[in-house]
N, C-alpha and C positions, 0 to 999 in steps of 0.2 A: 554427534550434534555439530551441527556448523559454528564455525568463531568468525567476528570479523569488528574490526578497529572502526570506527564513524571518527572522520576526523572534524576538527576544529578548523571551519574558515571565518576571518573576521571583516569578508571584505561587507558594507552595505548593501541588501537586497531592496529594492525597492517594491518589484512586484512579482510573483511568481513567473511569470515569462522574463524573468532573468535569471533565473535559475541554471538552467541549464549551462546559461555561458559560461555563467561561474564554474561550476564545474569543471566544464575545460578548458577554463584558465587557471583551475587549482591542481588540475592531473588527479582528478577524485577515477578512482577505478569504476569500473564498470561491475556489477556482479550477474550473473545467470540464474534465472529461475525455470529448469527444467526436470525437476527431479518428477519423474510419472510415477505416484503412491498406488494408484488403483488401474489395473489393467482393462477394465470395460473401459476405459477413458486414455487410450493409447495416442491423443495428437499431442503434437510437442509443437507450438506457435514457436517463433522467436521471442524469447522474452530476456531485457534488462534492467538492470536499476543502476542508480546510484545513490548514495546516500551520504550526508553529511549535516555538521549541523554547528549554529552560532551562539552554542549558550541560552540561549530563550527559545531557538525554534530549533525543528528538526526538518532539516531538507530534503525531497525526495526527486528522483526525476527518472522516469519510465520511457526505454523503447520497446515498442509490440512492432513485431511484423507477423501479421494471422490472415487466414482463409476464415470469411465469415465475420468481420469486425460490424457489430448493429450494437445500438444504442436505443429505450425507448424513456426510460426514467430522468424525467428532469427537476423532480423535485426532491432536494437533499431529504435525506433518513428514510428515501425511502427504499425498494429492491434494484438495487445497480448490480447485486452480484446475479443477476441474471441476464445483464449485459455482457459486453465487452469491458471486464472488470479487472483493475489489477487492487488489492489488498497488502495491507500493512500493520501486522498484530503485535501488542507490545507490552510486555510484563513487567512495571519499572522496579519493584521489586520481588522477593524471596519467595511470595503467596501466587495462589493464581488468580490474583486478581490482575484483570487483563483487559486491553484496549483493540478495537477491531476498527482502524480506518479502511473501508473500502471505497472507490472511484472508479466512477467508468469512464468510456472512452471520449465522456463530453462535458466532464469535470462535475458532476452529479456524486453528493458525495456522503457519505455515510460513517457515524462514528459513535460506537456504544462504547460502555465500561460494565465489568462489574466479571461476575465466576463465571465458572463455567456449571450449566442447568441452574440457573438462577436469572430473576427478572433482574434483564442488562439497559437501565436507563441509555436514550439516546443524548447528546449534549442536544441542548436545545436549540430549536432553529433559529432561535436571536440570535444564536452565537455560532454557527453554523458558517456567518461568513467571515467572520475570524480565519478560518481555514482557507485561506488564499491557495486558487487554482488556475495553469494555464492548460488549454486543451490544445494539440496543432488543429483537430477536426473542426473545431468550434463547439459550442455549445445547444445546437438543436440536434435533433433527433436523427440519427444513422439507419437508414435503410439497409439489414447486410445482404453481403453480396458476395458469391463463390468466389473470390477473386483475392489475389494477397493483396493486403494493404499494410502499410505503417502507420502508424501514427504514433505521437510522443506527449507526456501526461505531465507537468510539477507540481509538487505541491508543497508548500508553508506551513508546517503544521506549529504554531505555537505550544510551548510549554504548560499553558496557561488553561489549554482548550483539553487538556488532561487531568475530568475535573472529578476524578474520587483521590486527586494525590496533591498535596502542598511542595511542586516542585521550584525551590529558589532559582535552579541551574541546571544544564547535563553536565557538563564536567567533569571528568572524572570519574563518570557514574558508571556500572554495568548493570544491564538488562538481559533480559532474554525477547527474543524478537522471528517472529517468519515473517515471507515473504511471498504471497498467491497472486497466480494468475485462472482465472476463472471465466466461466461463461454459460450460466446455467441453462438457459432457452436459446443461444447460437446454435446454428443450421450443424456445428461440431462439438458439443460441448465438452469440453477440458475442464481438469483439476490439477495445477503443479504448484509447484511447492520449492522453495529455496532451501528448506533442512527438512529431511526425511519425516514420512509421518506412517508408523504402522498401526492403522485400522483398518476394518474389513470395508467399509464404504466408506463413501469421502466424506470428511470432517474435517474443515480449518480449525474450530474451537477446540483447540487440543494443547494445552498449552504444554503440558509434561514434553511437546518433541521439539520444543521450541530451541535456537539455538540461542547463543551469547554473541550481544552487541555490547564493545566499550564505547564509550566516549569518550576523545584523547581531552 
């Protein structure tokens, strides 16, 4: 199972399209989401993250470069992993009880809680925009197109917006955490994975392969 440290930066965010700078003003690493689980699904896009976080919120910030990046879903909770999707699953503690932020490539975005094969409430769309995003494509609908593109995704995710758990802080906390890139109806469809997952067809809800995130 993968390990990896989320450090503590304290500077002021104001909106998620400052995200990123922070980041490389703080020299927050880069990580790789390439691990190929299932062999009918053999494309490897470019995919990385970073990740960090300020105590209340957890930072995220996403480069894709793919063949085929489309977009049609623009109303949050609803199917973005059948876009241009990158995902962020998160077990804050010891249970499998577990959190699924997915976002696609137009900041469209999606986040349930609860087990796994059990009814998984979605946060509600009031609070939906709680979850602060910046998209570089913008926000309307992607035509894809055979052709490589980049694009770069942040997002905000408050502490707060993690609502089957009463968390005061990250701090010091350790989780278990993956990290997917996905695209279920793209002209390629992919399925990878930042910590191995062995099932016979693809399955993010998996929490048992999940690896360990601290927070410094």
């Amino acid at each position: 199972m993968k390990e990896l440290t989320v450090r503590r930066i304290d500077n002021a965010i104001a909106s998620a399209a400052d995200v990123a700078a922070v980041m490389e003003a703080q020299g927050i690493e880069r990580q790789v989401v390439d691990v190929v689980n299932w062999a009918d699904f053999p494309y490897v896009p470019s995919v990385h993250f970073q990740i960090a976080h300020n105590d209340k919120n957890i930072l995220l910030h996403w480069e894709v470069e793919e063949e085929g990046t489309g977009a049609v879903e623009v109303h949050d909770n609803g199917r973005v992993w059948e876009d241009s999707c990158v995902e962020f699953f998160l077990s804050p503690d010891s249970d499998d009880t577990y959190y699924n932020l997915e976002c696609n490539c137009i900041g469209t975005a999606l986040l349930g809680g609860g087990r796994v094969n059990t009814e998984r409430p979605h946060l509600s769309l009031s609070r939906m925009p709680q979850i602060h995003r910046w998209a570089s494509l913008g926000y309307q609908p992607v035509v894809p197109e055979l052709l490589p593109r980049q694009w770069q995704l942040s997002i905000i995710l408050p502490v707060d917006c993690l609502f089957l758990h009463r968390l005061p802080s990250l701090g010091g906390r350790q989780m278990r955490a993956n990290f997917y890139k996905c695209g279920d109806l793209l002209p390629t469809p992919h399925y990878l994975s930042w910590s191995p997952i062995s099932t016979p067809t693809p399955s993010y809800h998996q929490p048992q392969f999940f690896g360990t995130i601290r927070f410094e």
